[in-house]
C-alpha positions in Angstrom: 200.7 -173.0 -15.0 198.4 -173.9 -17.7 198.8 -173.6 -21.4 196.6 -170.5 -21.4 198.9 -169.1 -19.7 202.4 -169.8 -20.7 200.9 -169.0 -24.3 200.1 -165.4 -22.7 203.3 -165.2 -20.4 205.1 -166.4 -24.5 203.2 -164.0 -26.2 204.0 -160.8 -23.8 207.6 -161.6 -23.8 208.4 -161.7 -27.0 205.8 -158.4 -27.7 208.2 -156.5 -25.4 211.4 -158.1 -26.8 210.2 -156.6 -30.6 209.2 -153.4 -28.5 212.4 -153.3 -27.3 214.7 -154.2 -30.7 212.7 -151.5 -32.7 213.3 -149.0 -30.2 217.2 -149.9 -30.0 217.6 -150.0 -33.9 215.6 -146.5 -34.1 217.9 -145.2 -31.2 221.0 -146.1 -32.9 220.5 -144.3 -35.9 222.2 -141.2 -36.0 221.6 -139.0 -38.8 224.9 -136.7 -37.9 226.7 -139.8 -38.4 225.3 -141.0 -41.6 226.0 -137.7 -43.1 229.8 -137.7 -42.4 229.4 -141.3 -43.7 228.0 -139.7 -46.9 230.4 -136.9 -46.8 233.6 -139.4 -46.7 232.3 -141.6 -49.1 231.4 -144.5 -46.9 228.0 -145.6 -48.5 227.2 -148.6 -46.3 227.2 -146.9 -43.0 225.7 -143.7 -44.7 222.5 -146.3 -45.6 222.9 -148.3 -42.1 222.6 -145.0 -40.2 219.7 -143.1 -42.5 217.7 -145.4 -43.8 215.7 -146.2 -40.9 215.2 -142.5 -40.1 214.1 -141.7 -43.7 211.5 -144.7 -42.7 210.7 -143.2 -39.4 209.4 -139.8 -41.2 212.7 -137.8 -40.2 212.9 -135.7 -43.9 216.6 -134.3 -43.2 217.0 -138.2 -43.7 214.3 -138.8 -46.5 216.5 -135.7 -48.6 219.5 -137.2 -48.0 218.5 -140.5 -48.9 216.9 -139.0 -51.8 220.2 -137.4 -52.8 221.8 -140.6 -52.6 219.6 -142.0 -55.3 219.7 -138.5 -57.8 223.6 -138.9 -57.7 223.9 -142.8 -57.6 225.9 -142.0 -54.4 226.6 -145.8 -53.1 223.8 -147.0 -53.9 222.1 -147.1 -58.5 220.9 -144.1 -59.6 217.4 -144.2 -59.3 215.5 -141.3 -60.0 212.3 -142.8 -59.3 213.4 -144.0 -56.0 214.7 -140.3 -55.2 211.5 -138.6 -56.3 209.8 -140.7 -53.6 212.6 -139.7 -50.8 212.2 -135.7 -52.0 208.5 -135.8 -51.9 207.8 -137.3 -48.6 210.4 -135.1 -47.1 208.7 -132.1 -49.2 205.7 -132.7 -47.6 207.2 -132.1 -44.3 208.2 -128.8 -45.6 211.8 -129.7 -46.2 212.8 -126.4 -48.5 215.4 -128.2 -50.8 212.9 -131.1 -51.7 210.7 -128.5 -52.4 213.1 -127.0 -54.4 213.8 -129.5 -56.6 210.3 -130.7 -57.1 209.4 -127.8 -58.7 212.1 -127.8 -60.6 211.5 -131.1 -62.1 208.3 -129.9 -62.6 209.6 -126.8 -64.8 209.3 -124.4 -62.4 211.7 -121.8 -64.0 212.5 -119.9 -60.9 213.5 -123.2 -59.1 215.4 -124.6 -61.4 217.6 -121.4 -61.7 218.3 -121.5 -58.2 219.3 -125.0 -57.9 221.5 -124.0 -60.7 222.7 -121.7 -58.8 223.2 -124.3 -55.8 224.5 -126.9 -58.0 227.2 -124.2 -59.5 228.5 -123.3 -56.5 227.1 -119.6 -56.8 224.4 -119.8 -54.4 226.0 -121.6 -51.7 224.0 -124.9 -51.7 226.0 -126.1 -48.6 227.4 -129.5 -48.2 223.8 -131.1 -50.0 224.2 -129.9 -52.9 228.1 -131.2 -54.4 229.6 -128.8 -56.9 228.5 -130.3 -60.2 228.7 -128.4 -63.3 226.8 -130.8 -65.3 224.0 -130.9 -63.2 223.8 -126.7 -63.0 223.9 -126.6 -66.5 220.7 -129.3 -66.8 219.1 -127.0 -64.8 219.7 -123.5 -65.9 219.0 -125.4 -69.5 215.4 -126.1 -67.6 215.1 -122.5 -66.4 216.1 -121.0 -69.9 213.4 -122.9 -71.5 210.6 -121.5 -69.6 212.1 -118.2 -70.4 214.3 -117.5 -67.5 215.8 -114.5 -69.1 218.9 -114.8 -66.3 219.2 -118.7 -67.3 219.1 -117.3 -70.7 222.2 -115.3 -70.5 223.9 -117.7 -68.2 223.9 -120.4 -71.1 224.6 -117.7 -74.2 227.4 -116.5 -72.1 228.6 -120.3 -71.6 228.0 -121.4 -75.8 232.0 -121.5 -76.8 232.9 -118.3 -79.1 233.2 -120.5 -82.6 229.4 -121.8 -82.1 227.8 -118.1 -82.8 224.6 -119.8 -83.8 223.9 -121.4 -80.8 224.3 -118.1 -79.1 220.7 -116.7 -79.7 217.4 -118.3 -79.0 219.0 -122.2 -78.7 216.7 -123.0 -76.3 213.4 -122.6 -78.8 215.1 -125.3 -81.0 215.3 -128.0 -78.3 
C-alpha cells in the first residue's frame, strides 16, 4: 500500500471510531436515570446522565439541568447558567421553562402559579421541590404587578403584630 492510502484507510478508521464513541456516550445517557439520581441526591450521576442530553437538544434534560443550577442542586447556583438551560428548553415548548421565564420577566399570572407550584398548592410534581421561600419570592413578584390573589396571599401571611405591613406593602418595595 502506499502512503495515500494508509493515510485514507487511518483517516476512515478513526472517523468511524469517533462516530461510534459519540453514538455510545449519547446512547448511555438515560434521562429516567439521571432524574432518580437528582431525586436521591446523587449529583454526579444526575450530571453524568443529563448533561449530554441537555447538549443533544432533549429540553426534559435542558429543565432539569436548568433546575439544578436555580437551586444549586450539586452543582453552584448559577442563575445565569439556569436561565440559558430554561430558555433553550422553552423554546422547544417545554411549559415549566416557559413558566418561569415569564415569571422572571414579571409576568404576574406566572409568577403566581409557580407560587402556587413552589408552595405545594398547585401540585408542581417532583420538578418543583416544596420550598416556601421560593413561593413567597414569587407570589411577592405576582403582588407587585397587582396580582390581587398574590395580594391577599402575602397580607394573609404578614404576622398579626406587623399591622402596617398588612396593606399596600408591596407599593413600598
Amino acid at each position: 500500500m502506499n502512503y495515500r492510502m494508509k493515510k485514507l484507510t487511518a483517516t476512515l478508521c478513526l472517523t468511524i471510531a469517533v462516530l461510534l464513541g459519540s453514538v455510545g456516550v449519547s446512547w448511555s445517557a438515560d434521562f429516567d436515570k439521571g432524574k432518580a439520581a437528582y431525586k436521591r441526591g446523587d449529583s454526579a450521576t444526575a450530571l453524568l446522565e443529563l448533561t449530554p442530553l441537555a447538549e443533544q437538544g432533549y429540553p426534559d434534560a435542558q429543565f432539569e439541568l436548568g433546575l439544578k443550577y436555580k437551586h444549586g442542586a450539586g452543582v453552584p447556583k448559577d442563575n445565569k447558567e439556569a436561565m440559558k438551560w430554561f430558555k433553550l428548553a422553552a423554546e422547544q415548548g417545554y411549559s415549566d421553562a416557559k413558566l418561569i421565564i415569564a415569571a422572571k420577566n414579571g409576568d404576574k399570572n406566572a409568577a403566581f402559579r409557580l407560587a402556587g407550584m413552589y408552595s405545594g398548592t398547585l401540585g408542581g410534581g417532583d420538578d418543583f421541590p416544596e420550598d416556601r421561600g421560593e413561593a413567597r419570592r414569587y407570589w411577592k413578584i405576582a403582588a407587585e404587578q397587582g396580582h390581587s390573589g398574590a395580594q391577599r396571599i402575602m397580607n394573609i401571611s404578614v404576622p398579626w403584630w406587623k399591622p402596617w405591613e398588612l396593606y399596600g406593602w408591596w407599593r413600598f418595595w
